[in-house]
PDB file of N, CA, C and O in Angstrom:
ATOM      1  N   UNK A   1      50.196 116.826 114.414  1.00  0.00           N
ATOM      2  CA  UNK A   1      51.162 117.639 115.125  1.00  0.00           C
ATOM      3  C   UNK A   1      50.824 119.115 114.910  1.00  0.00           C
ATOM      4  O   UNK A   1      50.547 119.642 113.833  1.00  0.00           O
ATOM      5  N   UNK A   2      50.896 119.715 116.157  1.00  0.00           N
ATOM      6  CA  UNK A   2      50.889 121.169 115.563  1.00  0.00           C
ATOM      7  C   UNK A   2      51.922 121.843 117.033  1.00  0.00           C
ATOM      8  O   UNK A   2      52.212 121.371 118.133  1.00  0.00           O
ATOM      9  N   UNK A   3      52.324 123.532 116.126  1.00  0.00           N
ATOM     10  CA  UNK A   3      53.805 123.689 116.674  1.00  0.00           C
ATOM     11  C   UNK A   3      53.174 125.494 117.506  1.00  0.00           C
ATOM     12  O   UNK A   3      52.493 126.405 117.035  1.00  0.00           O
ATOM     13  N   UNK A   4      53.654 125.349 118.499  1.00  0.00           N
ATOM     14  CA  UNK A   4      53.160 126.827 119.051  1.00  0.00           C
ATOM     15  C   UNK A   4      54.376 127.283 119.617  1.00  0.00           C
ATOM     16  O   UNK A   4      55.020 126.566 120.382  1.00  0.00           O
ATOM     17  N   UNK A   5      54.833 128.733 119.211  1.00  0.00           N
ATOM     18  CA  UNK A   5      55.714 129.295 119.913  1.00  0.00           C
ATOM     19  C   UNK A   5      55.079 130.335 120.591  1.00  0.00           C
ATOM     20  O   UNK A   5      54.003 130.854 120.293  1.00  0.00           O
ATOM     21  N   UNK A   6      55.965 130.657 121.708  1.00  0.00           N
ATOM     22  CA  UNK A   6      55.551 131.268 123.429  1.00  0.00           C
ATOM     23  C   UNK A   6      56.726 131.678 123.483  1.00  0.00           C
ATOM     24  O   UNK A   6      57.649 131.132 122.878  1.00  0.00           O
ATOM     25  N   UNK A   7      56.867 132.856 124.331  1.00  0.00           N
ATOM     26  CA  UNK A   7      57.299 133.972 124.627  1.00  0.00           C
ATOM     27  C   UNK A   7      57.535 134.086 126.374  1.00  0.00           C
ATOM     28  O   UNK A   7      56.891 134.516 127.331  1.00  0.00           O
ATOM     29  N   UNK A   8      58.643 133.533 126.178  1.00  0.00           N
ATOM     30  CA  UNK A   8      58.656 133.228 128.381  1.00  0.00           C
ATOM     31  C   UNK A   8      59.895 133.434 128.658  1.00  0.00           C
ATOM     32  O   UNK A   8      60.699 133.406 127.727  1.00  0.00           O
ATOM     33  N   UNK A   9      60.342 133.685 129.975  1.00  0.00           N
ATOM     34  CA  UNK A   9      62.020 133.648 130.313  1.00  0.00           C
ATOM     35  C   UNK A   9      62.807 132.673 130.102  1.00  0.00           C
ATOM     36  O   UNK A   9      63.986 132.723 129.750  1.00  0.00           O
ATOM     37  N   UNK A  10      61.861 131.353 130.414  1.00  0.00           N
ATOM     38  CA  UNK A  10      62.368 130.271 130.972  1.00  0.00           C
ATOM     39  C   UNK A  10      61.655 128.908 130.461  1.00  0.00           C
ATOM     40  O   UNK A  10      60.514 129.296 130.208  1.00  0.00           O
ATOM     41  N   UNK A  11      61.699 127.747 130.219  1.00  0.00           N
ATOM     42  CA  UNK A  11      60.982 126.582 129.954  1.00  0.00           C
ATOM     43  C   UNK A  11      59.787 126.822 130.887  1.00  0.00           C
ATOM     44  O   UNK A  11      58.713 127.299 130.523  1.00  0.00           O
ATOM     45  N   UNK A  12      60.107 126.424 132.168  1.00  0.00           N
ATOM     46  CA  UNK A  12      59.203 126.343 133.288  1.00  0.00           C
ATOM     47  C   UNK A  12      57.921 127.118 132.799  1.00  0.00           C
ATOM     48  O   UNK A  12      56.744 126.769 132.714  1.00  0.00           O
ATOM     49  N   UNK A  13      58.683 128.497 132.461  1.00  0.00           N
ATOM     50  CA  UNK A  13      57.783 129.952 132.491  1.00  0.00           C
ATOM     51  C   UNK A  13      56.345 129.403 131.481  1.00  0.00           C
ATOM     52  O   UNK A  13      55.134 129.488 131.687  1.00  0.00           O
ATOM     53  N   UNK A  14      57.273 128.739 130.165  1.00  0.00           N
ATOM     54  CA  UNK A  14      56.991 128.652 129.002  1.00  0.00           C
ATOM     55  C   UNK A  14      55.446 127.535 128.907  1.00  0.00           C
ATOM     56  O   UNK A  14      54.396 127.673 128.281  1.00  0.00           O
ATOM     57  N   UNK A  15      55.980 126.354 129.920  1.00  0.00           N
ATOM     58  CA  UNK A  15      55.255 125.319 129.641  1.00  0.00           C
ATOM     59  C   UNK A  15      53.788 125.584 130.589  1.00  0.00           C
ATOM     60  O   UNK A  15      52.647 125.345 130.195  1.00  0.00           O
ATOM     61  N   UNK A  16      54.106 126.040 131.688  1.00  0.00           N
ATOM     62  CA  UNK A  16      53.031 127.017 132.456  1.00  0.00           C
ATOM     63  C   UNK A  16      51.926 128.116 131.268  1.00  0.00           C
ATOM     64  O   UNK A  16      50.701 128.026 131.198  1.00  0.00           O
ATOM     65  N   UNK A  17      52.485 128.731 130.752  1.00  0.00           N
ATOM     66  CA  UNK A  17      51.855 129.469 129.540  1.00  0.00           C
ATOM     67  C   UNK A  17      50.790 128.242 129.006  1.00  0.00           C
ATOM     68  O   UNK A  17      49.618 128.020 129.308  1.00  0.00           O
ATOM     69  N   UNK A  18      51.585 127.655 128.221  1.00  0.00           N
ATOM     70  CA  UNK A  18      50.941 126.615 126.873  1.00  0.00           C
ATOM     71  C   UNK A  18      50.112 125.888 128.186  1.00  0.00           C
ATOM     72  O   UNK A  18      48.935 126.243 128.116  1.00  0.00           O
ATOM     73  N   UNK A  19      50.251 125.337 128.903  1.00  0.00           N
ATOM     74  CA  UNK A  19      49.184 124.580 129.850  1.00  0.00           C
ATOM     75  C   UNK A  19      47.747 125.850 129.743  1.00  0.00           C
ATOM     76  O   UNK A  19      46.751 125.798 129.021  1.00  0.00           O
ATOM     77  N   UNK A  20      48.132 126.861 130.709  1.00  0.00           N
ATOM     78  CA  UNK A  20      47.054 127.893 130.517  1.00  0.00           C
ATOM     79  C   UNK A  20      46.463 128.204 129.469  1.00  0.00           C
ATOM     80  O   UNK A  20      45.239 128.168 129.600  1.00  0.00           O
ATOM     81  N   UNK A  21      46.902 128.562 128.251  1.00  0.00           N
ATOM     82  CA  UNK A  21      46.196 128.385 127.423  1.00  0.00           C
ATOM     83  C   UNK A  21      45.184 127.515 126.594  1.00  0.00           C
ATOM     84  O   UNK A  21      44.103 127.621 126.015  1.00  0.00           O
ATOM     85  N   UNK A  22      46.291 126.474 126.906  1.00  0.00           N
ATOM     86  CA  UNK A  22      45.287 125.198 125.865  1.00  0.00           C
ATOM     87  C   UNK A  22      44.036 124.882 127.193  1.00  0.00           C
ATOM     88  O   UNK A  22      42.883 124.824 126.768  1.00  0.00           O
ATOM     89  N   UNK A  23      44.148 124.758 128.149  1.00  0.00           N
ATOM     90  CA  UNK A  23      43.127 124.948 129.487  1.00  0.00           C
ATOM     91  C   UNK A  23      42.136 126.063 129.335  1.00  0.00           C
ATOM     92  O   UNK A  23      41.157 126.132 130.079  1.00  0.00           O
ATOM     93  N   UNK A  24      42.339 126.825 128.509  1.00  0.00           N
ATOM     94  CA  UNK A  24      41.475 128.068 128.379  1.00  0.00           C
ATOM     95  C   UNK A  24      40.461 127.865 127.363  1.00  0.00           C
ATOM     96  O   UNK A  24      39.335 128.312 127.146  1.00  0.00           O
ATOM     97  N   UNK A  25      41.348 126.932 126.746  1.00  0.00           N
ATOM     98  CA  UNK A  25      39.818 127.071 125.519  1.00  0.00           C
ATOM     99  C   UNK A  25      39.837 125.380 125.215  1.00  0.00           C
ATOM    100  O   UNK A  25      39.984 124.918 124.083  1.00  0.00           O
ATOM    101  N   UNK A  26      39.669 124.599 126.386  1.00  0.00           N
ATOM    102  CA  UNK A  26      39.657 123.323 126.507  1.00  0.00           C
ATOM    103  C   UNK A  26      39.972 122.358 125.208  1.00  0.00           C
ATOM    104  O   UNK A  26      39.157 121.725 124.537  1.00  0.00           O
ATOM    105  N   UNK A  27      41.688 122.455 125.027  1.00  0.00           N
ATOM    106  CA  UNK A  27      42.313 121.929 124.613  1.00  0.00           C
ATOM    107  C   UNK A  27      43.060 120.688 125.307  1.00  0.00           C
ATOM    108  O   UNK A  27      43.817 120.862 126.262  1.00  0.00           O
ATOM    109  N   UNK A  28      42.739 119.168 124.648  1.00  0.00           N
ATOM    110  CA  UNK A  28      43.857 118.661 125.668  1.00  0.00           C
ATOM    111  C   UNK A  28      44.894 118.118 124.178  1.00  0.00           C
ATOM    112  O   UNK A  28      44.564 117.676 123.077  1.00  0.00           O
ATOM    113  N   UNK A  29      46.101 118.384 124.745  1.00  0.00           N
ATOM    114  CA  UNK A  29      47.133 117.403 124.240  1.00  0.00           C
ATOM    115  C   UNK A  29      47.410 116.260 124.490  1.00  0.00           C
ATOM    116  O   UNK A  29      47.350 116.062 125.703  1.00  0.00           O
ATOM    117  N   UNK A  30      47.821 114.988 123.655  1.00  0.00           N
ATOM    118  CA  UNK A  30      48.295 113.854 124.515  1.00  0.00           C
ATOM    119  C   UNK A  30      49.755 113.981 124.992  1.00  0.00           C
ATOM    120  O   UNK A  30      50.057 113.292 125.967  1.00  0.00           O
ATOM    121  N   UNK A  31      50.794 114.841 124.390  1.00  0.00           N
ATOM    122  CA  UNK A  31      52.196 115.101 124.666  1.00  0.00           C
ATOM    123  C   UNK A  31      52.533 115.927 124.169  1.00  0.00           C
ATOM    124  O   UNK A  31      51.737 116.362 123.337  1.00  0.00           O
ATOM    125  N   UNK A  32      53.877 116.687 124.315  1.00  0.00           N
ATOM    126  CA  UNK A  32      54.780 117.708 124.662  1.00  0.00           C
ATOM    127  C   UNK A  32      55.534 117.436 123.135  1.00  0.00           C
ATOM    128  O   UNK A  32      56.506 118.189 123.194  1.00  0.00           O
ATOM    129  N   UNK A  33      55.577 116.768 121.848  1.00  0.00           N
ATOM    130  CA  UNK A  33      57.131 116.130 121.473  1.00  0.00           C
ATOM    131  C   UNK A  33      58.740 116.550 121.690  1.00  0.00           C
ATOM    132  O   UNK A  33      59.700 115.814 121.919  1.00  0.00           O
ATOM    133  N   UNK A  34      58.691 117.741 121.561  1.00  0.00           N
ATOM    134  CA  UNK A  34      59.768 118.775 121.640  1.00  0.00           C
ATOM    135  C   UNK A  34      59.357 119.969 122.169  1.00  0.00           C
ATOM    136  O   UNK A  34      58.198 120.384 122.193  1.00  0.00           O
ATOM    137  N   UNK A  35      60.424 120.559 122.631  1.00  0.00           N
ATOM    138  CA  UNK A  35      61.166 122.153 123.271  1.00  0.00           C
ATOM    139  C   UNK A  35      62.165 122.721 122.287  1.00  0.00           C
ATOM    140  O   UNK A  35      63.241 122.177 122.036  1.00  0.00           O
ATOM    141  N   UNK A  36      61.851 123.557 121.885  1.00  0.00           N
ATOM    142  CA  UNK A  36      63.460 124.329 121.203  1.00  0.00           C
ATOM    143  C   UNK A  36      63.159 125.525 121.933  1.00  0.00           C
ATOM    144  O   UNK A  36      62.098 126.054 122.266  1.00  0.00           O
ATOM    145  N   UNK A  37      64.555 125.859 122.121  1.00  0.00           N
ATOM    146  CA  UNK A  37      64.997 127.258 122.501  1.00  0.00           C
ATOM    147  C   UNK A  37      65.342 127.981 121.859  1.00  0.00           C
ATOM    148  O   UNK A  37      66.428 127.569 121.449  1.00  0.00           O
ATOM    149  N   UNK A  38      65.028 129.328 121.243  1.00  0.00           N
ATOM    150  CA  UNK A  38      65.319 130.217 119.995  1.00  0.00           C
ATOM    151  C   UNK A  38      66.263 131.091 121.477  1.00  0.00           C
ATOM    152  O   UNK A  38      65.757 131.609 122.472  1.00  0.00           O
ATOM    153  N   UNK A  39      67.897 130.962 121.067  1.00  0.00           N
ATOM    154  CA  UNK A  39      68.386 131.609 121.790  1.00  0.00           C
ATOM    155  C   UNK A  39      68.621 133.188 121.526  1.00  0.00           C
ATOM    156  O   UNK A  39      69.333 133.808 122.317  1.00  0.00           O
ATOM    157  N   UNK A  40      67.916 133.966 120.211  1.00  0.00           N
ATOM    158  CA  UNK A  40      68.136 134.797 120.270  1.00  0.00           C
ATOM    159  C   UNK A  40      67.057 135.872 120.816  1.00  0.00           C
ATOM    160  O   UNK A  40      67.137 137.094 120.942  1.00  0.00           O
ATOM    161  N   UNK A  41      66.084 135.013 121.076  1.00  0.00           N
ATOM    162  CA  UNK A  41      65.244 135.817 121.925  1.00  0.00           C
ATOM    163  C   UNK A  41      64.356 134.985 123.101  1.00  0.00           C
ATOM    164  O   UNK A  41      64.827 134.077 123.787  1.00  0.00           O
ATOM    165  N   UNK A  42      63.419 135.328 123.158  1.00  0.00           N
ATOM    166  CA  UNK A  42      63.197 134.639 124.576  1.00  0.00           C
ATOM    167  C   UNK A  42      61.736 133.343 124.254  1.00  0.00           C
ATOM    168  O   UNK A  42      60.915 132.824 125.010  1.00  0.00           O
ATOM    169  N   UNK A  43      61.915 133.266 123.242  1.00  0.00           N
ATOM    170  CA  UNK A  43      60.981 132.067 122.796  1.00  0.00           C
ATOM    171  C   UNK A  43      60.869 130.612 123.002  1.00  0.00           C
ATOM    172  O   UNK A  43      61.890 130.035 123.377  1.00  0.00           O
ATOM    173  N   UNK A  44      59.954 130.027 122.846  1.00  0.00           N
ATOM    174  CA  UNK A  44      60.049 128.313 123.074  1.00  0.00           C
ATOM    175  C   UNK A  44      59.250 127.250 122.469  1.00  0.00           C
ATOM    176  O   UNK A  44      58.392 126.527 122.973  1.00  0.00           O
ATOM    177  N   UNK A  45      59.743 127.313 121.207  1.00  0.00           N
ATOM    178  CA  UNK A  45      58.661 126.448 120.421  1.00  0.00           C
ATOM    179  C   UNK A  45      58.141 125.381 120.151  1.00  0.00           C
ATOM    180  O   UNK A  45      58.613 124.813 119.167  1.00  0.00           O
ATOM    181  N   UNK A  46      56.919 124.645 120.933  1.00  0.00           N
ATOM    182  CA  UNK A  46      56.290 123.598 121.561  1.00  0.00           C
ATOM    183  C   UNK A  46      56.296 122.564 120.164  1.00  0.00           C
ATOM    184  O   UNK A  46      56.176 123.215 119.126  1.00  0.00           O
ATOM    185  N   UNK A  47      56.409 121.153 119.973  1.00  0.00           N
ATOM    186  CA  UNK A  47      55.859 120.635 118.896  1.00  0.00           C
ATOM    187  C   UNK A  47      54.760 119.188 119.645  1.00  0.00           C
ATOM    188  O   UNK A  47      55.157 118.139 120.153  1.00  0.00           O
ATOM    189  N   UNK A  48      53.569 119.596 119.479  1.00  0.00           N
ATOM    190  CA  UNK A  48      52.594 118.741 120.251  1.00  0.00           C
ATOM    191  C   UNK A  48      52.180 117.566 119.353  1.00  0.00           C
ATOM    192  O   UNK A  48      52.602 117.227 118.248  1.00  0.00           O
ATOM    193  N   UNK A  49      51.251 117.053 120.133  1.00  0.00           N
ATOM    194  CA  UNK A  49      50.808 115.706 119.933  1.00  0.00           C
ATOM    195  C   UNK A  49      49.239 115.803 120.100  1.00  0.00           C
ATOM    196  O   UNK A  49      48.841 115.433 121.205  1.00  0.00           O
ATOM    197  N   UNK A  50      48.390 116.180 119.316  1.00  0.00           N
ATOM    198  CA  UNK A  50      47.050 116.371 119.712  1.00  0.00           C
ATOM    199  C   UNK A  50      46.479 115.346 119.657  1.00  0.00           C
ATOM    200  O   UNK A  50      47.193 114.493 119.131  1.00  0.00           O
ATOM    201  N   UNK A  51      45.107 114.826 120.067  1.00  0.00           N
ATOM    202  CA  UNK A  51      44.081 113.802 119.692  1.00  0.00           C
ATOM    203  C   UNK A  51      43.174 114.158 117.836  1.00  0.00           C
ATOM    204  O   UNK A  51      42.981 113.460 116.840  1.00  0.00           O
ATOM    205  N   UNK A  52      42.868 115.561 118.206  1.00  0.00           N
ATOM    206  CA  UNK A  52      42.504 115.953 116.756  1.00  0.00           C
ATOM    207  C   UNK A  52      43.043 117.352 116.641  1.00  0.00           C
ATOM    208  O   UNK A  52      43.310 118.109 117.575  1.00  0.00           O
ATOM    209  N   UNK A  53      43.140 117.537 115.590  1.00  0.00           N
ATOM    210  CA  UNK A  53      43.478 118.782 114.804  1.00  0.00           C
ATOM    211  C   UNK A  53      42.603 119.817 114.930  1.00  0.00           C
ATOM    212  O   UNK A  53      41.435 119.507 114.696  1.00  0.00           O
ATOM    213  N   UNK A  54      42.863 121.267 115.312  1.00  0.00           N
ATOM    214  CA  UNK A  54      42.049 122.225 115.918  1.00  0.00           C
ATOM    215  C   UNK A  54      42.269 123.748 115.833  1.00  0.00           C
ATOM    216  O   UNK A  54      43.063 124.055 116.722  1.00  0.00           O
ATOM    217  N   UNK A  55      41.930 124.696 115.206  1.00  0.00           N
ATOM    218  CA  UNK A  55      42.659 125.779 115.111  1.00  0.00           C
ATOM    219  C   UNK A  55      42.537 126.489 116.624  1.00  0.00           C
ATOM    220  O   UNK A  55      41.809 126.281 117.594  1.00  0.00           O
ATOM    221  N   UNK A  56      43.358 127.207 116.403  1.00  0.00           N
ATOM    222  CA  UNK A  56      44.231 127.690 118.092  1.00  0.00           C
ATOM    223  C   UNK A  56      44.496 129.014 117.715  1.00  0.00           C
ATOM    224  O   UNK A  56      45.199 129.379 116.772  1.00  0.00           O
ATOM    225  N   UNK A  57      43.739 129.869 118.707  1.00  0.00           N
ATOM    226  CA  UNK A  57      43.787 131.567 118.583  1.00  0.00           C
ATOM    227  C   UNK A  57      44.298 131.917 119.727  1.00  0.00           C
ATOM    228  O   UNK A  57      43.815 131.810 120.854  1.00  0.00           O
ATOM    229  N   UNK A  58      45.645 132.486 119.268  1.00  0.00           N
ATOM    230  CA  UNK A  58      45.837 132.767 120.841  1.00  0.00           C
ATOM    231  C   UNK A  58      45.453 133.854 121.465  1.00  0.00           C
ATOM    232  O   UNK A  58      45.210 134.761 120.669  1.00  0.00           O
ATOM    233  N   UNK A  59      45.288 134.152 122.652  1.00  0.00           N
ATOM    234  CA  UNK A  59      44.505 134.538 123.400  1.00  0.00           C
ATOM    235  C   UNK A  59      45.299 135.428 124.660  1.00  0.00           C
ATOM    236  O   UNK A  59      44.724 135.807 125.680  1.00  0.00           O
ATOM    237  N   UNK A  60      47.033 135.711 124.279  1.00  0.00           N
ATOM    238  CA  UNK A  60      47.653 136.473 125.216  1.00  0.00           C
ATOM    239  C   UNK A  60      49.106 137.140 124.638  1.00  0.00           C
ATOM    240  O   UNK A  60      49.624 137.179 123.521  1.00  0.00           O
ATOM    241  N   UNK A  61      49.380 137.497 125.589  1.00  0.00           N
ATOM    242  CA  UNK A  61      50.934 138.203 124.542  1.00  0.00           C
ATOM    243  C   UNK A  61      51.708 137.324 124.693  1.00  0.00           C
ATOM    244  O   UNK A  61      52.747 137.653 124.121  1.00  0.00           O
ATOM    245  N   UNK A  62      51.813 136.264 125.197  1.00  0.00           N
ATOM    246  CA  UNK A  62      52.963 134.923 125.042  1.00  0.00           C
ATOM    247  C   UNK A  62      52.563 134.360 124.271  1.00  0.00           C
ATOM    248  O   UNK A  62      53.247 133.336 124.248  1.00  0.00           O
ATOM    249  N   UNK A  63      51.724 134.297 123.408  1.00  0.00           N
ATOM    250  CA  UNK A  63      51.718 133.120 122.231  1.00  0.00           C
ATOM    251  C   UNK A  63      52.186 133.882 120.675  1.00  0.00           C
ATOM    252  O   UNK A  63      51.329 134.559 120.107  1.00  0.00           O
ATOM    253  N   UNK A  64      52.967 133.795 120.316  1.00  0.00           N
ATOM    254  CA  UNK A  64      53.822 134.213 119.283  1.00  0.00           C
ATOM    255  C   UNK A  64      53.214 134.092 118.210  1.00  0.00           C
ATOM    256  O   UNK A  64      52.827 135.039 117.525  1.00  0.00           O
ATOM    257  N   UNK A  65      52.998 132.373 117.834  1.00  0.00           N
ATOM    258  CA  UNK A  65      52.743 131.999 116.279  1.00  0.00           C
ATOM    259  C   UNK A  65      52.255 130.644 116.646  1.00  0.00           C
ATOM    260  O   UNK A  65      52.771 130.028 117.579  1.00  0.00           O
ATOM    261  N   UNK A  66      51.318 130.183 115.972  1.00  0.00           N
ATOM    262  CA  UNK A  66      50.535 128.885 116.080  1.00  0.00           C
ATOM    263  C   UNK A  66      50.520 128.505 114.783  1.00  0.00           C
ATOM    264  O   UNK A  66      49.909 129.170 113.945  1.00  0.00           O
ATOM    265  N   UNK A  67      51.376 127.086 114.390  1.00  0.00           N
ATOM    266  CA  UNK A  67      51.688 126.584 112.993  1.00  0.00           C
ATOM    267  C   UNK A  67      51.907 127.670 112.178  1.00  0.00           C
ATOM    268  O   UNK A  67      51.315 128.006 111.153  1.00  0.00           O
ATOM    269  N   UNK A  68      53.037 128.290 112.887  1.00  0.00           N
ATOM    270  CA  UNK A  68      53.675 129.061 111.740  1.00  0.00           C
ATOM    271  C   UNK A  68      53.224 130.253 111.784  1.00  0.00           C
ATOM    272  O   UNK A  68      54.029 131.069 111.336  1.00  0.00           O
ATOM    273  N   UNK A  69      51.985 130.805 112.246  1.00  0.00           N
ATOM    274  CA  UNK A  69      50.873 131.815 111.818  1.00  0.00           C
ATOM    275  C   UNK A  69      51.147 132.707 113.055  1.00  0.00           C
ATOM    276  O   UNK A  69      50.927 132.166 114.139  1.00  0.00           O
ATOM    277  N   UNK A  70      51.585 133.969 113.068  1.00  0.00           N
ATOM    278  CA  UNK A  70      51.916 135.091 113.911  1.00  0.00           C
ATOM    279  C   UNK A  70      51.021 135.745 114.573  1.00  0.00           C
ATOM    280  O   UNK A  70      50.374 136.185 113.623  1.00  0.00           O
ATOM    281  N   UNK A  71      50.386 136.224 115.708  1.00  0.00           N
ATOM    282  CA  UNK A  71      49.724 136.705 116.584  1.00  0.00           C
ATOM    283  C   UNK A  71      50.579 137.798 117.199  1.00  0.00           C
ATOM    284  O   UNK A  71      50.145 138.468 118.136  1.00  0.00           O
TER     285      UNK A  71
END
């Protein structure tokens, strides 16, 4: 499992992001597990389902923190 928070208006906005990204540096996930909504700001923190374990740099101003780790 690994957990990425994103920085979007909206889910929609959000899950569009994390697609683009993990597409960017040919990541596939097998699933989504969870969505949380940090209602005090505009965040959305993904908890995935990978095939293998992989470090993840993010690569835009919507990606917040990847397992915890701040960008």
């Amino acid at each position: 499992m690994q957990y990425i928070k994103i920085c979007a208006k909206d889910e929609y906005q959000a899950i569009a992001y994390l697609q683009v990204f993990l597409r960017d540096i040919k990541y596939k996930i097998n699933k989504i597990k969870h969505i949380e909504h940090k209602s005090s700001k505009d965040e959305w923190e993904f908890t995935i389902e990978t095939g293998e374990e992989k470090n993840l740099w993010g690569n835009g101003c919507f990606i917040k923190s990847i397992d915890g780790i701040r960008y």
